[in-house]
C-alpha positions as CSV (number, residue, x, y, z in Angstrom):
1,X,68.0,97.1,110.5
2,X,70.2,96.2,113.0
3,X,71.9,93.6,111.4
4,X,73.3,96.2,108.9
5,X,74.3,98.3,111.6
6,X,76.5,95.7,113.1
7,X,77.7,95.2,109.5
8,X,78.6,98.5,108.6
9,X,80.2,98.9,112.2
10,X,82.3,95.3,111.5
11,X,83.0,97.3,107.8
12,X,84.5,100.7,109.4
13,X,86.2,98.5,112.3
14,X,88.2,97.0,109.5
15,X,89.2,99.8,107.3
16,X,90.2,101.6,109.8
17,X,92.7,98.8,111.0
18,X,94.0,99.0,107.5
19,X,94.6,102.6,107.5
20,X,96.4,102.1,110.9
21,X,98.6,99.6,109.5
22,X,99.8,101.4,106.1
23,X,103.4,102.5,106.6
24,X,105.2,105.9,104.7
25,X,107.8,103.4,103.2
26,X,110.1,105.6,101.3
27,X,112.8,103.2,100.6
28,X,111.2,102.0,98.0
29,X,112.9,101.9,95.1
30,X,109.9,103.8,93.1
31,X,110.7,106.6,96.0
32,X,112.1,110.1,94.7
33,X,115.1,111.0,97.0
34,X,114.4,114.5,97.9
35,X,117.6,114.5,100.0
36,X,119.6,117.8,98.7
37,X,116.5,119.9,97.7
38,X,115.7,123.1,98.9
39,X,112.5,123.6,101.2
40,X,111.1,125.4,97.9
41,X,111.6,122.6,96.0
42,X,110.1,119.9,98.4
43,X,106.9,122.4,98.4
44,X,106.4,122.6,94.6
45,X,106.7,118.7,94.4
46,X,104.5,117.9,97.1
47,X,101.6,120.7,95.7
48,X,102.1,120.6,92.2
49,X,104.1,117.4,90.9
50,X,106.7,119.3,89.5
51,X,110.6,117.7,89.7
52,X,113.4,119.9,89.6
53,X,115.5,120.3,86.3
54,X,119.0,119.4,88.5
55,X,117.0,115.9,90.1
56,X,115.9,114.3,86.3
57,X,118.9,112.8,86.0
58,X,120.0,115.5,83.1
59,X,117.0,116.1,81.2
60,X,115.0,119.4,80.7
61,X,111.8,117.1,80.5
62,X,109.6,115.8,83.3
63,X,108.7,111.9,83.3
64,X,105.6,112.7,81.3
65,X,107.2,115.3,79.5
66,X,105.6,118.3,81.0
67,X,108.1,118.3,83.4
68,X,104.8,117.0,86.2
69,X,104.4,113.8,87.5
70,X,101.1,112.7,86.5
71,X,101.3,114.9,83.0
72,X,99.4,117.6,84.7
């Protein structure tokens, strides 16, 4: 019994250094560059997926096309 303890303590130890240690890299190049959107645009991206008509590079279609990311 107390030999899985420990192990389950050694297990949380360690994801939780790993969830320290991930980064909010945006300059990725999969990244969206929100730069120029309004605040009401950020919010509908960040709660719903949904990518303004002016940011698609010209299209009236999402990248699933539903206009969502995901296809929601």
């Amino acid at each position: 019994m107390i030999v899985a303890i420990g192990t389950l303590f050694l297990i949380a130890l360690f994801l939780t250094y790993q969830a320290s240690s991930i980064t909010g890299n945006t300059t990725s190049s999969n990244a969206i560059d929100t730069r120029g959107w309004t605040d009401n645009e950020i919010m509908n991206y960040e709660m719903h997926g949904t990518i303004p008509a002016r940011a698609q590079g010209g299209s009236s279609r999402g990248l699933t096309g539903s206009g969502m990311v995901g296809g929601c």
